[in-house]
Steps between C-alpha positions, in 0.01 A plus 500: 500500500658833410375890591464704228809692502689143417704412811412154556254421852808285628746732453293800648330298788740202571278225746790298654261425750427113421869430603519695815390356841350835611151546480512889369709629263532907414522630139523884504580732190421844330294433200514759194223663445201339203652209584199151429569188620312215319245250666726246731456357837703346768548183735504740757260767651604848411487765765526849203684799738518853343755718687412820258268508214187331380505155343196329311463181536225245334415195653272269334369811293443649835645879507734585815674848597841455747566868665768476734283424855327169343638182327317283264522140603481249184457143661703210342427405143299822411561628158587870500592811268626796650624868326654797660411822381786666679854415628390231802696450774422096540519223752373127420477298878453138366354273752511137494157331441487385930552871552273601211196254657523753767375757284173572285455262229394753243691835425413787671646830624683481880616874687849440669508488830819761668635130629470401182688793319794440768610157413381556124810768516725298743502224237564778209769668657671217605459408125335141647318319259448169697425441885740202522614623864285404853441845513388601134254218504369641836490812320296389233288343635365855695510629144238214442307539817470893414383426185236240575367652803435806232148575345488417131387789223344395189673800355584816596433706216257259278370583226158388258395489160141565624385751209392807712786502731771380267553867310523641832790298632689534182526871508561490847805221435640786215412788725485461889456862515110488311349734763138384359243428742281190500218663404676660198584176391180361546364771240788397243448110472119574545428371817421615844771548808293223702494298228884545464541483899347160472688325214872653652359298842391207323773452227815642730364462840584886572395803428555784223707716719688220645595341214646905383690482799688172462532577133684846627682341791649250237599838290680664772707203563692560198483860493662521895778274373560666211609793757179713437433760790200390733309824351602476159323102526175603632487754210568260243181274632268788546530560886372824573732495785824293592352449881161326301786307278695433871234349667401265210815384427536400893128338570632255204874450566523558883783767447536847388607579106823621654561196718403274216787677273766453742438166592464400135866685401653322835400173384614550134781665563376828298 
């Protein structure tokens, strides 16, 4: 199986893991932006990190967003696709079908637990790719515990091709910054806002505005570590302040847009 910019899958993502006696192994990597990797599974569950950008993943034909706080989990023998539209700064835990039984059996979306993050980043800095030690597989196995004891996401930004609401998120995937109400849209596909209210409940199990916000969350990501100014980013997505943009950005990340810039060039090394 090959991605489309012709590196082979092997040669990209090596899997040593069948001849290892750990039950993890860590893959991590900076992927090039438009890069598409082809349908493929693996013998082993897939645990997809993002340290900084967005990747898009498609499981099954199922449509997945990774923004830095949440993983996508892929359990063993799951084909997948997955394309980043930007530079992605990538991690790949492996676990071990045992290990994986411990998780969901279908794919879903996981938030990262602080815990978590910590030996996600031990591992990485001590450029550890196996937990052959006592104390590694100790480690791991909190990774696993974290992970299970999580609640599973469907998605976190999912999307529909339900006629009515499809147009809307479209524009709002080109243009997070669309300041048009729900009503307004209503009158534009023909429709009414409860009408619309009820079909964004029933076909993405939020609302209008939430989904707006996630879609904009996922925006800022890139734009904070790009090095864009906390004010010049709530601008750019149509905040009519940077305090409204402030408080958004930490109801869905648990940190402020500053914090979340630092933390994000700390662990990259930017």
């Amino acid at each position: 199986m090959e991605p489309a910019n012709g590196a082979s899958l092997l040669e990209r993502y090596p899997l040593p893991f069948e001849a290892t006696t750990s039950d993890i192994y860590l893959h991590q990597e900076d992927i090039s932006a438009n890069t598409t990797f082809l349908p493929h599974s693996h013998a082993w569950g897939q645990l997809n990190v993002v340290v900084a950008g967005v990747m898009e993943i498609s499981v099954d034909g199922r449509p997945f967003l990774s923004p830095p706080q949440y993983a996508i989990w892929i359990p063993p023998l799951v084909e997948h696709t997955s394309y980043s539209r930007q530079r992605v700064s990538y991690r790949a835990l492996y676990l071990c079908p045992e290990l994986s039984a411990q998780l969901p059996q279908e794919a879903c979306m996981i938030r990262l637990s602080g815990v978590f993050w910590a030996i996600i980043e031990d591992f990485a800095d001590r450029k550890q790719e196996y937990a052959n030690s006592e104390a590694d597989r100790r480690l791991a196995q909190v990774m696993v515990d974290q992970l299970a004891k999580a609640e599973p996401m469907v998605a976190y930004l999912p999307l529909s091709e339900d006629p009515l609401i499809k147009p809307i998120l479209t524009t709002l995937q080109l243009d997070p910054a669309d300041k048009r109400t729900l009503s307004q849209w209503a009158a534009q596909v023909y429709s009414t806002e409860r009408t619309l209210n009820r079909h964004f409940q029933r076909k993405l199990g939020m609302s209008f505005s939430d989904w707006r916000q996630r879609r904009r969350f996922l925006a800022s990501l890139g734009m904070l570590r790009s090095g864009m100014k906390v004010n010049q980013v709530a601008l750019e997505l149509g905040y009519s302040s940077p305090s409204a943009f402030i408080t958004m950005f930490s109801r869905l990340s648990g940190t402020t847009p500053e914090q979340y810039r630092i933390q994000r060039s700390r662990q990259t090394g930017a």
